[in-house]
C-alpha positions as CSV (number, residue, x, y, z in Angstrom):
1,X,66.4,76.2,53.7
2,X,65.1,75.4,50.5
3,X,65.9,73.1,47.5
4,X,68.6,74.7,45.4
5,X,66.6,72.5,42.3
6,X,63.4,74.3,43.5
7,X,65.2,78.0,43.6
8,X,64.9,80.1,40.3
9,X,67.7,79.7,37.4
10,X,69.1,82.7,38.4
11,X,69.9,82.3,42.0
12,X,71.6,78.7,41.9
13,X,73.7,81.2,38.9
14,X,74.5,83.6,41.2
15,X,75.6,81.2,44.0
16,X,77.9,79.7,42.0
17,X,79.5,82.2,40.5
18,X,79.7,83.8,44.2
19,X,80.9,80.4,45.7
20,X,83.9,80.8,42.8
21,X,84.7,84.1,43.1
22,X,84.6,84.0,47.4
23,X,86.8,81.1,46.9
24,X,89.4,82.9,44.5
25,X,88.7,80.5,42.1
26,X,87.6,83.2,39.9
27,X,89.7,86.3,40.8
28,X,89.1,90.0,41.2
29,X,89.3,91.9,37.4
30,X,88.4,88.8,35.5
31,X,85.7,89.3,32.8
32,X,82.3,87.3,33.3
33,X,81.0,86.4,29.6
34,X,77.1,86.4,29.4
35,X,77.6,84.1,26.3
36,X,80.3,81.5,28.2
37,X,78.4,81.7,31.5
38,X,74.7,81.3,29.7
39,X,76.6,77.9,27.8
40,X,77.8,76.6,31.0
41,X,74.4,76.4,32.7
42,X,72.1,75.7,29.8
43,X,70.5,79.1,30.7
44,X,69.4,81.7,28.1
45,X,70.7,85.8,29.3
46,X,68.0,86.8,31.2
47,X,68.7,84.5,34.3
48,X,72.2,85.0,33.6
49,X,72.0,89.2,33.4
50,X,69.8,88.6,36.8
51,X,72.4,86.1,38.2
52,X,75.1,89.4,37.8
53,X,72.7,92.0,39.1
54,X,72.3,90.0,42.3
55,X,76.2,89.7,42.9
56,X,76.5,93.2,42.1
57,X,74.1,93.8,45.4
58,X,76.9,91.6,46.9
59,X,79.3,93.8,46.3
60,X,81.4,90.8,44.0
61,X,81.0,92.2,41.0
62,X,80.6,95.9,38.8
63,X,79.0,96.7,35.9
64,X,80.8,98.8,33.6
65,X,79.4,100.6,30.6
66,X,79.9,98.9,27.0
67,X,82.7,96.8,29.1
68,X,80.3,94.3,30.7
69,X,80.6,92.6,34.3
70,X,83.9,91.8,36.1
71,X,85.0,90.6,39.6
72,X,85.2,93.4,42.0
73,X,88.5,93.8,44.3
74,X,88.0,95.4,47.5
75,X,89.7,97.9,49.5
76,X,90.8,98.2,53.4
77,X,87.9,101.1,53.5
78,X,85.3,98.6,52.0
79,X,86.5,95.8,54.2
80,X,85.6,98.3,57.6
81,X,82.1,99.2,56.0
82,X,81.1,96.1,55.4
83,X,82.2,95.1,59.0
84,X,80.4,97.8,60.6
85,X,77.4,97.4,58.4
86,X,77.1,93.8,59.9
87,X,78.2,94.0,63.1
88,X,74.3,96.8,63.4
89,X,72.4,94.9,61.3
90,X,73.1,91.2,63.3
91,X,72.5,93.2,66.9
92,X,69.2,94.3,65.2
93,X,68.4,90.7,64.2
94,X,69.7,89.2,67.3
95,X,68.1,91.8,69.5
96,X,65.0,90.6,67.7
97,X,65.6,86.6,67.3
98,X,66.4,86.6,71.5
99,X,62.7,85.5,72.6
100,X,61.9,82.7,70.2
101,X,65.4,81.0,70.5
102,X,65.0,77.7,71.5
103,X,67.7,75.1,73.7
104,X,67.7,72.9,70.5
105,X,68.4,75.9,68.3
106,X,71.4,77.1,71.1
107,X,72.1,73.4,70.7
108,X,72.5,73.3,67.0
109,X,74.5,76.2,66.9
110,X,77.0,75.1,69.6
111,X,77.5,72.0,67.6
112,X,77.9,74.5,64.4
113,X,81.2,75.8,66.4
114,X,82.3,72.3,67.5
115,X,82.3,71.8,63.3
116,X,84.1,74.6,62.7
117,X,86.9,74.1,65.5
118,X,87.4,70.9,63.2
119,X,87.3,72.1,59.8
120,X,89.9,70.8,57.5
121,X,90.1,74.4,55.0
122,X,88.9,77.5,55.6
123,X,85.5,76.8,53.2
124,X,83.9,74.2,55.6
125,X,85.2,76.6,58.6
126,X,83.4,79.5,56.7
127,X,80.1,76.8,55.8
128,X,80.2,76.1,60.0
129,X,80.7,79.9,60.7
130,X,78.2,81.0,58.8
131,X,75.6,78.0,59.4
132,X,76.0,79.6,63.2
133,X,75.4,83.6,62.6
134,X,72.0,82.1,60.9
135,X,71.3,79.5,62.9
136,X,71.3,82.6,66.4
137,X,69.4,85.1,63.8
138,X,67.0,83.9,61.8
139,X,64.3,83.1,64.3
140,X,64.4,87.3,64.5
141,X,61.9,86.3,61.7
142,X,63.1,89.6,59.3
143,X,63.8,87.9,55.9
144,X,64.4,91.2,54.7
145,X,66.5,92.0,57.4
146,X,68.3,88.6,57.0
147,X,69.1,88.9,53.5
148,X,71.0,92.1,53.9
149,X,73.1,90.4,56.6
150,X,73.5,87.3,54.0
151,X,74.8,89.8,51.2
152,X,77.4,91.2,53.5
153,X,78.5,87.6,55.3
154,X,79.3,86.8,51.4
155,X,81.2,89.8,51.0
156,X,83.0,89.7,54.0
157,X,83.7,85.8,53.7
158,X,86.1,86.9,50.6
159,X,87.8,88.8,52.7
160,X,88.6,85.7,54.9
161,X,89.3,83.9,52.5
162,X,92.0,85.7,50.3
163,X,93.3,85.8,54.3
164,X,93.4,82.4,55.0
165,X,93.8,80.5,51.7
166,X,97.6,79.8,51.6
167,X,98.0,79.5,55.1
168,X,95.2,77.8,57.1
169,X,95.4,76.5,60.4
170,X,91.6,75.2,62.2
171,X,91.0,78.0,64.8
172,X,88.7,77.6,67.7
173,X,86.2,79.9,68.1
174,X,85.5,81.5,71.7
175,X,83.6,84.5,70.5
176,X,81.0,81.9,69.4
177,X,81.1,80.3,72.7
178,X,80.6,83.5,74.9
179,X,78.0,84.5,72.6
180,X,76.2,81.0,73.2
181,X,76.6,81.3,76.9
182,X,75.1,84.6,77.5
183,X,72.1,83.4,75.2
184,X,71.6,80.7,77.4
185,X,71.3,82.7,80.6
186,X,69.1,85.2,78.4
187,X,71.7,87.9,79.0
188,X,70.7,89.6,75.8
189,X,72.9,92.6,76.1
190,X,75.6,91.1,76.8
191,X,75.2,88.7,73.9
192,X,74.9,91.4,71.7
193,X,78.0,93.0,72.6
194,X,80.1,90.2,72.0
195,X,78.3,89.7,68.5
196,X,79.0,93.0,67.4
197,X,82.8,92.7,68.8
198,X,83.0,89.2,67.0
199,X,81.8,90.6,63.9
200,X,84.4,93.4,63.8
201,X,87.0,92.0,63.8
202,X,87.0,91.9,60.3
203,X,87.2,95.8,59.5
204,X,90.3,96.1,62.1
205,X,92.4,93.0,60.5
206,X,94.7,92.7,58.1
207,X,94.5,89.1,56.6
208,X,97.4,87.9,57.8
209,X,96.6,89.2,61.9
210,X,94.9,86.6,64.4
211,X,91.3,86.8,64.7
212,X,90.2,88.4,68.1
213,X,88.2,85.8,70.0
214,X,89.5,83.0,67.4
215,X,93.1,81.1,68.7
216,X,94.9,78.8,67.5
217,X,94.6,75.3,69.0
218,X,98.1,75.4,70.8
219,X,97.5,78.3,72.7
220,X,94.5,77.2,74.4
């Protein structure tokens, strides 16, 4: 990873405003002012004009002629593309990333789920989540490959949230675990199936249902 102080202007921008608007901080419709948003980070309007253009690839935000830049929503429709748009993408980067993983790197990313079966809120489980889908597919060694799976985990980690916000409860992930098991005895297919089931979930859910291959504690 590298240092968010090293990244350009317009990135550590456009993560921000993501990490808000993900969050529900900043919610779908509202306005983002170049002028507010420029004051706020001591940043003139070209990082900040970059900065929207970037969470417009995300899917977060829209442009709209002589109105400016406001928060996307998102309907059931996109919630299924973005789902199935992921769940080929990190088979294609799994596929890929199956020789050159390593037992430290399974071992990382079982300790990733052991995290996230203790987060306190949904935005740490969704920090160990996500630190575990990278952790499995970036040794695929694709960055352009990886960064369209980053721009949909963002998008579809609003969906969780606006989920999961008023009522969270820690789930335990077994999807993650199955996954990690069939990597270990280099049963790539198999692997890959239960990614791409994992990830799907997502287009099938309404926020309120349980998450297939995620229970809660007391059922286990």
């Amino acid at each position: 990873m590298s240092n968010p102080q090293s990244e350009p202007l317009a990135v550590r921008i456009s993560r921000e405003l993501a990490r808000r608007i993900i969050s529900g901080q900043i919610e779908a419709g509202a306005r983002l002012r170049q002028d507010h948003i420029a004051e706020e980070f001591g940043a003139s309007h070209v990082p900040v004009r970059e900065a929207f253009r970037r969470l417009e690839t995300q899917g977060l935000v829209e442009s709209e002629p002589r109105r400016g830049v406001r928060v996307a929503g998102f309907s059931v429709e996109e919630v299924r593309e973005v789902a199935e748009m992921r769940a080929s993408l990190e088979v294609l980067a799994l596929r890929n990333a199956v020789p050159h993983l390593t037992q430290a790197i399974l071992d990382e990313a079982e300790e990733a789920t052991r995290a996230g079966d203790h987060a306190g809120d949904v935005q740490a489980w969704e920090e160990a989540n996500r630190k575990f889908h990278r952790l499995i597919l970036v040794p695929c060694g694709m960055p352009r490959l990886l960064r369209a799976i980053d721009d949909l985990h963002t998008a579809s980690s609003r969906f969780l949230f606006s989920g999961w916000r008023s009522e969270w409860e820690t789930p335990t992930d077994r999807d993650h675990r199955a996954v990690l098991a069939a990597l270990r005895s280099r049963n790539t297919e198999t692997a890959a199936t239960l990614l791409a089931r994992h990830v799907q979930w997502i287009g099938q859910a309404s926020p309120r249902q349980e998450l297939p291959g995620i229970g809660r504690e007391e059922r286990l």
